[in-house]
C-alpha positions as CSV (number, residue, x, y, z in Angstrom):
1,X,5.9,55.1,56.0
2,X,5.1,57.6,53.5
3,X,1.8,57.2,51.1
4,X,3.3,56.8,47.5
5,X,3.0,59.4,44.7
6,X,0.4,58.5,42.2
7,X,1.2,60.1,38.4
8,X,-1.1,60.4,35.8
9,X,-0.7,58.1,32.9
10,X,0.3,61.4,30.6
11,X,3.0,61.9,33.5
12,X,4.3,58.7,32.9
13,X,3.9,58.4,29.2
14,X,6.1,61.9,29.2
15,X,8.3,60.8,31.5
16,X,8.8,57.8,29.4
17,X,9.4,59.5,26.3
18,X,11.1,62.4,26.7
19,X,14.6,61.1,27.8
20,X,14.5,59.3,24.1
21,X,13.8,63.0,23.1
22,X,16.4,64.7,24.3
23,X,19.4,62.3,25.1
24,X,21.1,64.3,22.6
25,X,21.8,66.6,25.2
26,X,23.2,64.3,27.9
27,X,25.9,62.4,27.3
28,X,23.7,59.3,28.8
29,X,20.1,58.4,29.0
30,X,20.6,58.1,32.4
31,X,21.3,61.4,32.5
32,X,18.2,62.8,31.1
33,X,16.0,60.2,32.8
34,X,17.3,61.7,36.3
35,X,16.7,65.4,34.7
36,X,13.1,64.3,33.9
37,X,12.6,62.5,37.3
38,X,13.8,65.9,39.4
39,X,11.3,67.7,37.5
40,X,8.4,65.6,37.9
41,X,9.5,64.9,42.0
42,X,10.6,61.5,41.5
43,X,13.7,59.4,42.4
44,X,15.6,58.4,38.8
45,X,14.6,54.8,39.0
46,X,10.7,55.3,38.5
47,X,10.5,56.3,35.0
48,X,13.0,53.8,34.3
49,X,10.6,51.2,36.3
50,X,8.0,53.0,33.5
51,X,10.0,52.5,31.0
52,X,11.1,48.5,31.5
53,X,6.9,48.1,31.5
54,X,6.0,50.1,28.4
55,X,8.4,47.7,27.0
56,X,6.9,44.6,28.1
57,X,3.5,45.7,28.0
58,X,4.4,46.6,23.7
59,X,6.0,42.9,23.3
60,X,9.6,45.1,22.9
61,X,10.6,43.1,25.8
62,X,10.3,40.0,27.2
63,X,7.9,39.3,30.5
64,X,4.2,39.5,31.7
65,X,2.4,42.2,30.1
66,X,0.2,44.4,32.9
67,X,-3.2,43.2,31.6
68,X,-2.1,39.7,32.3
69,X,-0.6,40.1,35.5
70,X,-3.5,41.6,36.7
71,X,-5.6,38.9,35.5
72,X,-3.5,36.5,37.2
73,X,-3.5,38.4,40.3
74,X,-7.3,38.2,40.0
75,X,-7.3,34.3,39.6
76,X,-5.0,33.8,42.3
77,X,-7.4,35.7,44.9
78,X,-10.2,34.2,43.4
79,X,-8.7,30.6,44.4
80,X,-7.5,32.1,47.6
81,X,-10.7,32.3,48.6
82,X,-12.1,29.6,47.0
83,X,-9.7,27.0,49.0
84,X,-10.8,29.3,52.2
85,X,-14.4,28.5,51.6
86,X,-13.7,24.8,50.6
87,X,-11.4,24.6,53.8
88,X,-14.2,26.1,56.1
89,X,-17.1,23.6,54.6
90,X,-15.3,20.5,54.8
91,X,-14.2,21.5,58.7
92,X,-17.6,22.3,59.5
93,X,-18.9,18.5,57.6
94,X,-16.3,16.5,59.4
95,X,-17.4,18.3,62.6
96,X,-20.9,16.4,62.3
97,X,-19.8,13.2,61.7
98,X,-19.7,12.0,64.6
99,X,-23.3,12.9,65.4
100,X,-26.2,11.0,65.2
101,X,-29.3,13.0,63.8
102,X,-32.7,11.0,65.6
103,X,-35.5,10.9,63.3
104,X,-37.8,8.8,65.1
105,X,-40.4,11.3,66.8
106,X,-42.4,9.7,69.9
């Protein structure tokens, strides 16, 4: 596999807007996405992908916003681990009951 292309936000914010910019010159936005994506090295579909979340993350569309799924992401991990740890203490506490602790020195 190859390691994925990171763009700078400007990249993507460009990328974004300029098809809106200059679809009067294509006879379809698709058009002038794919022209924007070939200069920028990119297959068509990622500043489309950019596009669908500038929508969501400005309310213009329905679905998570980016802040929120991150946050979420967060929280899940956080409970992943925190069933891991729960898991591991309540193994190793029914391990010991079955033992008898003596407390009676001689």
């Amino acid at each position: 596999m190859h390691k994925a292309k990171r763009y700078s936000p400007e990249t993507r914010e460009r990328a974004v807007r300029t098809p809106f910019e200059h679809e009067r010159y294509y006879r379809l936005r698709w058009a002038a996405r794919a022209a924007i994506a070939s200069k920028i090295g990119c297959a068509p579909e990622t500043p489309l992908g950019w596009a669908r979340r500038m929508e969501i993350d400005t309310g213009r569309q329905g679905g998570m916003a980016s802040e929120s799924r991150a946050r979420l992401r967060a929280l899940e991990k956080e409970n992943k681990e925190l069933r891991r740890t729960n898991e591991a203490a309540s193994s190793i506490g029914s391990g010991n009951r079955g033992l008898q602790i003596n407390t009676d020195t001689p």
